[in-house]
PyMOL Python script that loads the backbone (N, CA, C, O; Angstrom):
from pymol import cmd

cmd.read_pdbstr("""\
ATOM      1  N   UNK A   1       1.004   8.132  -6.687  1.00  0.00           N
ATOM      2  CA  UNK A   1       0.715   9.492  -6.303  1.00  0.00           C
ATOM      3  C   UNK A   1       0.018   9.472  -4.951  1.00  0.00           C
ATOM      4  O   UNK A   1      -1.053   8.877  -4.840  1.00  0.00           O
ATOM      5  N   UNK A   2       0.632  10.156  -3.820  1.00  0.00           N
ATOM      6  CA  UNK A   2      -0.287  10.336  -2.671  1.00  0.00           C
ATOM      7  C   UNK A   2      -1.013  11.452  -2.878  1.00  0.00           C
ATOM      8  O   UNK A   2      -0.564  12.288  -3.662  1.00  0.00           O
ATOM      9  N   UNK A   3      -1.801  11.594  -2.465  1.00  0.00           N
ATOM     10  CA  UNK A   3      -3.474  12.696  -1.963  1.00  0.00           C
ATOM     11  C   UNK A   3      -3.591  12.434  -0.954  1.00  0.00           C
ATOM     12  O   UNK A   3      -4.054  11.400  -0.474  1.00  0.00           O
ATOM     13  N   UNK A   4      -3.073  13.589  -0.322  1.00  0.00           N
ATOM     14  CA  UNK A   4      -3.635  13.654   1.248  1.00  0.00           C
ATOM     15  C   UNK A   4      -4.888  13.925   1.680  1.00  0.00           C
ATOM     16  O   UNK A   4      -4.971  14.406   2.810  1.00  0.00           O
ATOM     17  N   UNK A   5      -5.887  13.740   1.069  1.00  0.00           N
ATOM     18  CA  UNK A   5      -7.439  14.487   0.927  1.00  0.00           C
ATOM     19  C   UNK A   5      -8.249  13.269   0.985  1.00  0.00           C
ATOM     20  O   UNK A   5      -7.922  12.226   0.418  1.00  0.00           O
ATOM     21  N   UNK A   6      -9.361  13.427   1.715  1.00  0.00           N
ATOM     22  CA  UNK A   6     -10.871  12.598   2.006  1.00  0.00           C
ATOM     23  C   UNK A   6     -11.255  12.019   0.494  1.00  0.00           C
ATOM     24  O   UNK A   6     -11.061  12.496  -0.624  1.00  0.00           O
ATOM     25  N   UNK A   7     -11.847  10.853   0.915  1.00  0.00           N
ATOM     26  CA  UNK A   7     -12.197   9.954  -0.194  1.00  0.00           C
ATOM     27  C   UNK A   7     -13.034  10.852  -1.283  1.00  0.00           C
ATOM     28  O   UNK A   7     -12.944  10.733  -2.505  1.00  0.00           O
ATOM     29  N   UNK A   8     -13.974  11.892  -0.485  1.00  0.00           N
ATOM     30  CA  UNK A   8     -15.046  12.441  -1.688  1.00  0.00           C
ATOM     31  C   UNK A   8     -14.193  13.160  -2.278  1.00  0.00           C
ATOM     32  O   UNK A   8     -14.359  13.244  -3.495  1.00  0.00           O
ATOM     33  N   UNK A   9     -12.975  13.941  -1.662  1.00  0.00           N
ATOM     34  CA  UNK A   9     -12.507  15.211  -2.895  1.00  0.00           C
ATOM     35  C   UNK A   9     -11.824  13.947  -3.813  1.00  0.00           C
ATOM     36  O   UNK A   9     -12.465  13.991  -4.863  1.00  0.00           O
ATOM     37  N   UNK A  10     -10.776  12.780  -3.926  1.00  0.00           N
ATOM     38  CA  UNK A  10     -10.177  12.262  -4.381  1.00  0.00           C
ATOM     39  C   UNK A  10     -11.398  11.858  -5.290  1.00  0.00           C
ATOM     40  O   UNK A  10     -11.178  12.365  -6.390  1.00  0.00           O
ATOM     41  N   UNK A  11     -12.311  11.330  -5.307  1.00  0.00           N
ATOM     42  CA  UNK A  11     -13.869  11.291  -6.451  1.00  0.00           C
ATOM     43  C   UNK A  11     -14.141  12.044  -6.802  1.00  0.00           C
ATOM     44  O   UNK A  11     -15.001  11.674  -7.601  1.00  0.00           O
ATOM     45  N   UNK A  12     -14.059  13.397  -6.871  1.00  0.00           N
ATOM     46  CA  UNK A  12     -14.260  14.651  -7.437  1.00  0.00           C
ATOM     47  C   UNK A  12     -13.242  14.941  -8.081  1.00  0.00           C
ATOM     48  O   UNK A  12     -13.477  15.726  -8.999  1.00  0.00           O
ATOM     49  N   UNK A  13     -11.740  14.493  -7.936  1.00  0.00           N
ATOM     50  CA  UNK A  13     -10.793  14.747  -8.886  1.00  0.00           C
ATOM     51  C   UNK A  13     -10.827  14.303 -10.746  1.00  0.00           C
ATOM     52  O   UNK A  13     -10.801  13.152 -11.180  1.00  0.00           O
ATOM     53  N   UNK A  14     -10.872  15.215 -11.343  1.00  0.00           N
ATOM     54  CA  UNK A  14     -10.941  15.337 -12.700  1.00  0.00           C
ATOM     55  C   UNK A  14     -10.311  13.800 -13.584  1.00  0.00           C
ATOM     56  O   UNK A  14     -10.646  13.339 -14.676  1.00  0.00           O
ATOM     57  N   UNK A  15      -8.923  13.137 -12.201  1.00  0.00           N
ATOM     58  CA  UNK A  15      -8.499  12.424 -13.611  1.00  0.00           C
ATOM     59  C   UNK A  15      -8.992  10.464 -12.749  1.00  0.00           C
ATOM     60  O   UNK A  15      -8.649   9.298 -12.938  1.00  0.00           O
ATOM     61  N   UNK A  16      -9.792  11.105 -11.973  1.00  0.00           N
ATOM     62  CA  UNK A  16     -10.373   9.832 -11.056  1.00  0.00           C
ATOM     63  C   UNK A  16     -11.168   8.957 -11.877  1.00  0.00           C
ATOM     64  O   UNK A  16     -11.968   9.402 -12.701  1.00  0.00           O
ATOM     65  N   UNK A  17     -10.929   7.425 -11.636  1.00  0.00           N
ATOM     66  CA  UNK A  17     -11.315   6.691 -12.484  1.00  0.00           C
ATOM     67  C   UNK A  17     -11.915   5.711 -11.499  1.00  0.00           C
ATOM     68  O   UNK A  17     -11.078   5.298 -10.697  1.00  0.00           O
ATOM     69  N   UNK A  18     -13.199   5.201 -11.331  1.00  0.00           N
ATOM     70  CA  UNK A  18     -14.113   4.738 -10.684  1.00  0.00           C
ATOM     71  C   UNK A  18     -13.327   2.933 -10.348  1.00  0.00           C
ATOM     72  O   UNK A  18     -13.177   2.423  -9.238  1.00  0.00           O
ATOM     73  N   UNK A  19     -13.028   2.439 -11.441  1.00  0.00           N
ATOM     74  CA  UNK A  19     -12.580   1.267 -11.672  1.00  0.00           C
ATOM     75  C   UNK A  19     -10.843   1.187 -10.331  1.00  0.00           C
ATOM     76  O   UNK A  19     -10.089   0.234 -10.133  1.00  0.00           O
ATOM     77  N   UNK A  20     -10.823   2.275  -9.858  1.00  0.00           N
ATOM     78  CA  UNK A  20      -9.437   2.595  -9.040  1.00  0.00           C
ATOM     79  C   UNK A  20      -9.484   3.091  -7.910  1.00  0.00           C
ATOM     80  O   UNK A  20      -8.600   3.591  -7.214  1.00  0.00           O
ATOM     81  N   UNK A  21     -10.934   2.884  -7.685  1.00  0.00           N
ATOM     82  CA  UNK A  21     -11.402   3.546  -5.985  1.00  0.00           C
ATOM     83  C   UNK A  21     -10.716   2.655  -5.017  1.00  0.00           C
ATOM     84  O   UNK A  21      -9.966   3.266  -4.256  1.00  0.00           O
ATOM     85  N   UNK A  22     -10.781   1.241  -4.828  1.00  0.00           N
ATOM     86  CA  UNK A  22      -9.735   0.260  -3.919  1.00  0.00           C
ATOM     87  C   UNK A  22      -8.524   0.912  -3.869  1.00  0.00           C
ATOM     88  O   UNK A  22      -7.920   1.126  -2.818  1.00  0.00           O
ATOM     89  N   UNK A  23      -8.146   1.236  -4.965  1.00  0.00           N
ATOM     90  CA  UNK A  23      -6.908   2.288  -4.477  1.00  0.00           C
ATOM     91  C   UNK A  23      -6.702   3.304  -3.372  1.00  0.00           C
ATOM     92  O   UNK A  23      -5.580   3.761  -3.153  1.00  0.00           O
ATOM     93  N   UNK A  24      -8.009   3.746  -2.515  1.00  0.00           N
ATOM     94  CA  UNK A  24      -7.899   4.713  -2.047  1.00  0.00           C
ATOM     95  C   UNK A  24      -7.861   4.213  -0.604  1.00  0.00           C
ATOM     96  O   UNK A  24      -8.764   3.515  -0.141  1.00  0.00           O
ATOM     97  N   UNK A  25      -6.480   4.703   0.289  1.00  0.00           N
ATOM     98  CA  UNK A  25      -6.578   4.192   1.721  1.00  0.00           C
ATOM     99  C   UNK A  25      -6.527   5.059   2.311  1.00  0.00           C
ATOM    100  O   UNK A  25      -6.215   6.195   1.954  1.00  0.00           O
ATOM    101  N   UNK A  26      -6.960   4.520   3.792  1.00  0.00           N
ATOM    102  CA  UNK A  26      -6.724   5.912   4.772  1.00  0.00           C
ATOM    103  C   UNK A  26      -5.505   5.427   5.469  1.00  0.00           C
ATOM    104  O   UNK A  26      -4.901   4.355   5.423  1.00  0.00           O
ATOM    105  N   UNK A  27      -5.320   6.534   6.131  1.00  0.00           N
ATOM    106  CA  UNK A  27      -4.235   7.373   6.984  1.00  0.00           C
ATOM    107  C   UNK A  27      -3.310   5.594   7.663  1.00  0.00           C
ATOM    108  O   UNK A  27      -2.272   5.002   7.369  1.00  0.00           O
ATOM    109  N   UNK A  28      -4.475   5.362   8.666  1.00  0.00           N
ATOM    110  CA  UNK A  28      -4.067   4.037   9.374  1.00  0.00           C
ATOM    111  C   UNK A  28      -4.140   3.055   8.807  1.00  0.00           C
ATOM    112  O   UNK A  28      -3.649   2.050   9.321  1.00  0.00           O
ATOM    113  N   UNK A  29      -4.826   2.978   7.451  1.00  0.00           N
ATOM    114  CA  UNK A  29      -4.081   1.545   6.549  1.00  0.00           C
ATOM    115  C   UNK A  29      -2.826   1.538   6.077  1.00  0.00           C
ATOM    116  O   UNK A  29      -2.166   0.501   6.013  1.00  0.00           O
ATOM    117  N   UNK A  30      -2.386   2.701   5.703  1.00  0.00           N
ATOM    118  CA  UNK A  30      -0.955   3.425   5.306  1.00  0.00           C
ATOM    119  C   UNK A  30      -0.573   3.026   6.341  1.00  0.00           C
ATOM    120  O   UNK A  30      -0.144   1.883   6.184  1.00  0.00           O
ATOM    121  N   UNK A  31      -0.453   3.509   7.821  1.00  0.00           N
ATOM    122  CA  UNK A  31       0.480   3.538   8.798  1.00  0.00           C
ATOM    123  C   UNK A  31       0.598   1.393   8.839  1.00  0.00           C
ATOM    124  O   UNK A  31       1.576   0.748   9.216  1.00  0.00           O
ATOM    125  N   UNK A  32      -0.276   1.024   8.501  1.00  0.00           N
ATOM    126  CA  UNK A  32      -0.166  -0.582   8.783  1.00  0.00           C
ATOM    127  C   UNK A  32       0.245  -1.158   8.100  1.00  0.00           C
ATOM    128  O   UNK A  32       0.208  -2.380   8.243  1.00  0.00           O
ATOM    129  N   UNK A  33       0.910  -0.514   6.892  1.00  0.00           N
ATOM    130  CA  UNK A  33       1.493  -1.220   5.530  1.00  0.00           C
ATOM    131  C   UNK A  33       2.979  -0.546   6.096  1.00  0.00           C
ATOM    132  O   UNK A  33       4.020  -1.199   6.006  1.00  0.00           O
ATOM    133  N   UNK A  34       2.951   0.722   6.638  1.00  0.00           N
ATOM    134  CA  UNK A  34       4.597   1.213   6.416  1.00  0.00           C
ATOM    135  C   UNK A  34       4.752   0.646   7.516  1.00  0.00           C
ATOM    136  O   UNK A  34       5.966   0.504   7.369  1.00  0.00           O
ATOM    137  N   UNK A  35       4.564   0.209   8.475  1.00  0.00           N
ATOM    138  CA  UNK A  35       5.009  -0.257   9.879  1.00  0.00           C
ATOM    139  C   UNK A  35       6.021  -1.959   9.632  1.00  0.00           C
ATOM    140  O   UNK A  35       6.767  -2.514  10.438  1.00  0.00           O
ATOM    141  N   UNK A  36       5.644  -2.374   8.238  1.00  0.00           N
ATOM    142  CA  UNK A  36       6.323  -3.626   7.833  1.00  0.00           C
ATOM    143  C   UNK A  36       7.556  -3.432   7.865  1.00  0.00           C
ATOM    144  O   UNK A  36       8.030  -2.405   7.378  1.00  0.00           O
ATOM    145  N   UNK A  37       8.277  -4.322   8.408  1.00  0.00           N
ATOM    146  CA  UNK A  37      10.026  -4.315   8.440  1.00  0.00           C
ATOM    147  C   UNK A  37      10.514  -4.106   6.781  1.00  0.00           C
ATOM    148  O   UNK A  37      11.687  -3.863   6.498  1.00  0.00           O
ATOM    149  N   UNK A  38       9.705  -4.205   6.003  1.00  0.00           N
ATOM    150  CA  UNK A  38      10.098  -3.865   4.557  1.00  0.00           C
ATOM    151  C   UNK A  38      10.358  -2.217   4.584  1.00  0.00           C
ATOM    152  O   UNK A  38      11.420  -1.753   4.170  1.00  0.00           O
ATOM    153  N   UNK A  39       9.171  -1.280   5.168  1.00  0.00           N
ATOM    154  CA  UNK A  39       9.587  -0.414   5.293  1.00  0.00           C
ATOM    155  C   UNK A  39      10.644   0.051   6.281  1.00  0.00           C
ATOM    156  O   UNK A  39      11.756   0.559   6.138  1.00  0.00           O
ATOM    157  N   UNK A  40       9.821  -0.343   7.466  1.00  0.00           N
ATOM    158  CA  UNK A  40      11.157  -0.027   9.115  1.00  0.00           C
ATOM    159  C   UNK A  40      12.232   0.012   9.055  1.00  0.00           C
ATOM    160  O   UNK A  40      12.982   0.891   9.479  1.00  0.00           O
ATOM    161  N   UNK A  41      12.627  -1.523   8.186  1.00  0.00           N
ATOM    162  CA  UNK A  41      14.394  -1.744   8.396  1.00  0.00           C
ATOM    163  C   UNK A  41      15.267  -1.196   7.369  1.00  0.00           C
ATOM    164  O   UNK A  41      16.231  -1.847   6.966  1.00  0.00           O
ATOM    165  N   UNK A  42      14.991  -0.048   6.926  1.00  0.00           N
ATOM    166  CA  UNK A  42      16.055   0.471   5.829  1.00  0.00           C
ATOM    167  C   UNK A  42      16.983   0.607   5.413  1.00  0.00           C
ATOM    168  O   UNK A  42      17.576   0.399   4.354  1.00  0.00           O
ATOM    169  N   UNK A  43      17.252   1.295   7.040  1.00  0.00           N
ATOM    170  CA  UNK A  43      18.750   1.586   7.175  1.00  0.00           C
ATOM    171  C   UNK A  43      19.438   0.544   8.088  1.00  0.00           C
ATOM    172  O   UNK A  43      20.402   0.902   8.765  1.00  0.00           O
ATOM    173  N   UNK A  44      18.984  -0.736   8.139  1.00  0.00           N
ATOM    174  CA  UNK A  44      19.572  -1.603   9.077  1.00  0.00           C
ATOM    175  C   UNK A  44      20.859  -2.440   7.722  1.00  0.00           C
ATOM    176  O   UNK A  44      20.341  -2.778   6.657  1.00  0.00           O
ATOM    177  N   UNK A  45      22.195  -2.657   7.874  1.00  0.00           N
ATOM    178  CA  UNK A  45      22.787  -3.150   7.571  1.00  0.00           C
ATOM    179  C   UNK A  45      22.791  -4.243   6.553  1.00  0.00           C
ATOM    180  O   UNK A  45      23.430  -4.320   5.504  1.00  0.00           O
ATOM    181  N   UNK A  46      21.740  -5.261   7.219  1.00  0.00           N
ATOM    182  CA  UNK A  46      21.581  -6.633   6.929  1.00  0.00           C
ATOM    183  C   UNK A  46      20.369  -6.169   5.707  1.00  0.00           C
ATOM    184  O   UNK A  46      20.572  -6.724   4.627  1.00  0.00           O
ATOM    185  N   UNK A  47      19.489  -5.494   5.731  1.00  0.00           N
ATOM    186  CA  UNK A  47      18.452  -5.070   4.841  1.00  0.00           C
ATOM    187  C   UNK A  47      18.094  -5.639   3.677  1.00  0.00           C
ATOM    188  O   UNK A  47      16.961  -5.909   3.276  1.00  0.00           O
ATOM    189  N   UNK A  48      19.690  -5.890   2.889  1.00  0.00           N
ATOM    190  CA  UNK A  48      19.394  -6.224   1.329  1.00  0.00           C
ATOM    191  C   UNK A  48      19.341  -7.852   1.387  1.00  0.00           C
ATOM    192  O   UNK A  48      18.734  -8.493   0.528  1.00  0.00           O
ATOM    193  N   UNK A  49      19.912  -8.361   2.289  1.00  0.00           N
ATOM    194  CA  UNK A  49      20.115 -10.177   3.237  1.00  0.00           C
ATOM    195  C   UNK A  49      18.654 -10.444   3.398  1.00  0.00           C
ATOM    196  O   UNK A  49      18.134 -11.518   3.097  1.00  0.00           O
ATOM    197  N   UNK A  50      18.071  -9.504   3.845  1.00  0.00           N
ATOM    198  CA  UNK A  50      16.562 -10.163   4.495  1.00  0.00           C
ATOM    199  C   UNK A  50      15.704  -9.388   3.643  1.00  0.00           C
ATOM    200  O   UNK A  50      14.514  -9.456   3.952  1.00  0.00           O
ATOM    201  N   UNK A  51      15.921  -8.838   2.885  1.00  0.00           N
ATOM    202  CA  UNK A  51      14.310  -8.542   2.028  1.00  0.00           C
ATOM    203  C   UNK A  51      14.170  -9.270   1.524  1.00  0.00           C
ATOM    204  O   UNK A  51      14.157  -8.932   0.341  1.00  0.00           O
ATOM    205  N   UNK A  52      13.944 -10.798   1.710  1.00  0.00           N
ATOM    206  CA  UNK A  52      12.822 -11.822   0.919  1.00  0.00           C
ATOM    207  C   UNK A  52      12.042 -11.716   1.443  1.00  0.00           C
ATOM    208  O   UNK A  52      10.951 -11.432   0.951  1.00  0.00           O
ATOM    209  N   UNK A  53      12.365 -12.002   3.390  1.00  0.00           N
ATOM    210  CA  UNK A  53      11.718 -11.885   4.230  1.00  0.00           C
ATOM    211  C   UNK A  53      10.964 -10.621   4.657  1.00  0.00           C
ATOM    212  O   UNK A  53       9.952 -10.821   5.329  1.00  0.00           O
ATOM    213  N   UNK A  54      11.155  -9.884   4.495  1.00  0.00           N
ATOM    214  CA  UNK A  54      10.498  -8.570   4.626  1.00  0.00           C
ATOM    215  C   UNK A  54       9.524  -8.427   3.555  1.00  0.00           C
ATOM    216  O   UNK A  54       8.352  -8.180   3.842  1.00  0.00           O
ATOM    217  N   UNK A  55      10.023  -8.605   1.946  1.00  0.00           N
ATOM    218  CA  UNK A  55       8.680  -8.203   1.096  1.00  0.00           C
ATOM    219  C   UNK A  55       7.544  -9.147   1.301  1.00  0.00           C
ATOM    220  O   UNK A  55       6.363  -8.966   1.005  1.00  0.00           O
ATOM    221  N   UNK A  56       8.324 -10.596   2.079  1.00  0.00           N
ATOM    222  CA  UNK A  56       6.603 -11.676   2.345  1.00  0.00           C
ATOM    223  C   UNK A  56       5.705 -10.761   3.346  1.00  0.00           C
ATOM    224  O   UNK A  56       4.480 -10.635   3.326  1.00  0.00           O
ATOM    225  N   UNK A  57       6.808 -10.050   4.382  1.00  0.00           N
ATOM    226  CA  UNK A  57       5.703 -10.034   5.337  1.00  0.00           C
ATOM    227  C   UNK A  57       5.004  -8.352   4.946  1.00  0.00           C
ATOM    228  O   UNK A  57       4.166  -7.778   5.641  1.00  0.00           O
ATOM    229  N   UNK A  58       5.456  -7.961   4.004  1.00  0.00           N
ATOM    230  CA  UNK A  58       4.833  -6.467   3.754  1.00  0.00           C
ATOM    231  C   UNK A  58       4.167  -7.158   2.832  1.00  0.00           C
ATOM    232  O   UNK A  58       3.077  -7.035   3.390  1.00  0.00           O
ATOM    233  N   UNK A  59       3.832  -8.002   1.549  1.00  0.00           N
ATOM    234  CA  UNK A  59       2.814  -8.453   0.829  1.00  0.00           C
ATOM    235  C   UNK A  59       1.671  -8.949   1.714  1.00  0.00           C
ATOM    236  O   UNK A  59       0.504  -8.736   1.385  1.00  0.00           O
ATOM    237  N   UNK A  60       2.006  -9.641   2.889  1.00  0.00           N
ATOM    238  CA  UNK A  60       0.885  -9.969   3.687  1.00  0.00           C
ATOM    239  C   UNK A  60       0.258  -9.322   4.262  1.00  0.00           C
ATOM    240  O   UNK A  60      -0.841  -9.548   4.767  1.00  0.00           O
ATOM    241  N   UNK A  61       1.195  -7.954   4.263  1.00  0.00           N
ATOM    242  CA  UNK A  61       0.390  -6.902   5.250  1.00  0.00           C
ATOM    243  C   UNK A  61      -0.523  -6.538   4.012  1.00  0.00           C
ATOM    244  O   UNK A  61      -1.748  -6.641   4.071  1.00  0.00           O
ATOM    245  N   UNK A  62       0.118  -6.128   2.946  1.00  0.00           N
ATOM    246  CA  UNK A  62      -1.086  -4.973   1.893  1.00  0.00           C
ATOM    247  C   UNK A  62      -2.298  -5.984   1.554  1.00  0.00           C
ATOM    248  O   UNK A  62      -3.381  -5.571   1.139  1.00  0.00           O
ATOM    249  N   UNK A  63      -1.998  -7.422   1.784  1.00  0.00           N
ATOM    250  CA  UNK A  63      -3.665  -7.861   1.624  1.00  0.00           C
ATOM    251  C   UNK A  63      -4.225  -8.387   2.700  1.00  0.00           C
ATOM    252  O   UNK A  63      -5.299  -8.987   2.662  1.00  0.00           O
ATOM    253  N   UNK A  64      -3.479  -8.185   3.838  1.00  0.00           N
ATOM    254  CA  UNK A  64      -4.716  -8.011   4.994  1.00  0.00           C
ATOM    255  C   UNK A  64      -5.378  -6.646   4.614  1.00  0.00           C
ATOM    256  O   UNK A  64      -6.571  -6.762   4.334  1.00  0.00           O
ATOM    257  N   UNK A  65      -4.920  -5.503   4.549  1.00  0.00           N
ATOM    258  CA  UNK A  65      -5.010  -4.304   5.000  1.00  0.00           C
ATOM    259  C   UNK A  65      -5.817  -3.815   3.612  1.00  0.00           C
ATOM    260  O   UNK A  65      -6.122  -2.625   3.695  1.00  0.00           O
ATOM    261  N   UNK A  66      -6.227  -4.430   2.386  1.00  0.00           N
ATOM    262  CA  UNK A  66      -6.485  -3.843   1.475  1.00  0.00           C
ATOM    263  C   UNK A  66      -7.550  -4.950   0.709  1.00  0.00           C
ATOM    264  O   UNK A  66      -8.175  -4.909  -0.351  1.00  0.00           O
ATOM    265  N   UNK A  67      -7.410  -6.053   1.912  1.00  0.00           N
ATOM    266  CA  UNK A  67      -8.389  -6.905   1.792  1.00  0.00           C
ATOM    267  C   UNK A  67      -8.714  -8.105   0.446  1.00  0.00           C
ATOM    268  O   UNK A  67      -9.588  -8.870   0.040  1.00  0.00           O
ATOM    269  N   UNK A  68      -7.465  -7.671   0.165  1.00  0.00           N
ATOM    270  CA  UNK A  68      -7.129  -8.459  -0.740  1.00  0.00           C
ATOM    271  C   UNK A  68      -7.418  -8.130  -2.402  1.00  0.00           C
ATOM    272  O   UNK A  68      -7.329  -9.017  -3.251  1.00  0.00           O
ATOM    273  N   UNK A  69      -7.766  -6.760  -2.714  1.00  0.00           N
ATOM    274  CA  UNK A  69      -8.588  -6.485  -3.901  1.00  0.00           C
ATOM    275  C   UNK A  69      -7.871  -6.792  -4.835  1.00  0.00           C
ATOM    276  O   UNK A  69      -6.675  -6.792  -4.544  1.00  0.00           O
ATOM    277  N   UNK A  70      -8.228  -7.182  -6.324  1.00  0.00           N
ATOM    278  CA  UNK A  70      -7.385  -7.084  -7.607  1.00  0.00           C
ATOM    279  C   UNK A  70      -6.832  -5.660  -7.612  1.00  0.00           C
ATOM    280  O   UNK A  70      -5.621  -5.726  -7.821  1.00  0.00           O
ATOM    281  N   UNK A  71      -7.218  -4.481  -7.474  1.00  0.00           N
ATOM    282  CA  UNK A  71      -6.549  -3.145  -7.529  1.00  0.00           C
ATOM    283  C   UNK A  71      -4.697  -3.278  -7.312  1.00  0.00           C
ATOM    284  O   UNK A  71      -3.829  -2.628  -7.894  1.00  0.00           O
ATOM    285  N   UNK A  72      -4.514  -4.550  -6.082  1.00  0.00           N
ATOM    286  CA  UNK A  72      -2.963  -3.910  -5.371  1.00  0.00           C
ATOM    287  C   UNK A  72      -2.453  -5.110  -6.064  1.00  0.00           C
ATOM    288  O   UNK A  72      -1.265  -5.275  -5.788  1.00  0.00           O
ATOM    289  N   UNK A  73      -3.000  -6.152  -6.995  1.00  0.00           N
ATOM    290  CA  UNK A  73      -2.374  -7.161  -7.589  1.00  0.00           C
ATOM    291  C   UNK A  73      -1.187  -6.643  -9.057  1.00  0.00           C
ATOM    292  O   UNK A  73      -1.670  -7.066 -10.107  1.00  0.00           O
ATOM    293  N   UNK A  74      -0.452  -6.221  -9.187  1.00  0.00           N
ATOM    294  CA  UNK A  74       0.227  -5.881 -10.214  1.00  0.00           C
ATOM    295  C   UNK A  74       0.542  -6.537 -11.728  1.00  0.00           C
ATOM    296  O   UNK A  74       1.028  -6.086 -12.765  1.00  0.00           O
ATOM    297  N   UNK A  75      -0.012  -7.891 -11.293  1.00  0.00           N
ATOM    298  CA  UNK A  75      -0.185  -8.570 -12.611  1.00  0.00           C
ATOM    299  C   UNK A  75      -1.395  -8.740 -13.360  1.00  0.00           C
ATOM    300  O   UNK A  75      -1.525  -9.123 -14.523  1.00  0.00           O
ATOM    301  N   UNK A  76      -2.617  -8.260 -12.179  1.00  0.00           N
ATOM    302  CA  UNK A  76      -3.890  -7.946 -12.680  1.00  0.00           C
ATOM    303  C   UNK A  76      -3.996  -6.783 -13.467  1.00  0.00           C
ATOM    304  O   UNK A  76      -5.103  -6.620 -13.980  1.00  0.00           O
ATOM    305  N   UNK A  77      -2.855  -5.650 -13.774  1.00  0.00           N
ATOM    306  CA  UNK A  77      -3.655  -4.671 -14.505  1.00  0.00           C
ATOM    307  C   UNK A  77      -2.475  -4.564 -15.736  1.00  0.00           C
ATOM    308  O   UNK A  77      -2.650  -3.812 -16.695  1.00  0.00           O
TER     309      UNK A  77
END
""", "prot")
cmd.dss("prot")
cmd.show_as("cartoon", "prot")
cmd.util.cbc("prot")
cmd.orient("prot")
């Protein structure tokens, strides 16, 4: 689910769960995760050929960019 809204209203939301705050990025961490050729190259031809290569380098981006938390680990939850 995106929320386009500041960290405090997204903590004030009713179904907000404290344990899921790492979840919450801003604007230019977003723009530094979608800027990955995982996202960029979509519509490029070759796309489905090279997404090995693309999901390494978009996994590397979401834990530079997210600093590595258990939150974006998918086998952690």
């Amino acid at each position: 689910m995106h929320l386009f809204r500041s960290e405090e209203h997204a903590s004030r939301w009713e179904g907000f769960r404290s344990e899921h705050a790492a979840g919450l990025l801003t604007l230019a961490q977003l723009r530094d995760i979608m800027a990955t050729p995982f996202m960029r190259e979509r519509l490029n031809g070759r796309y489905v050929s090279e997404a090995v290569g693309y999901r390494r380098a978009f996994l590397e981006r979401l834990r530079e960019v997210t600093g590595n938390d258990a939150f974006w680990h998918p086998a952690s939850r």
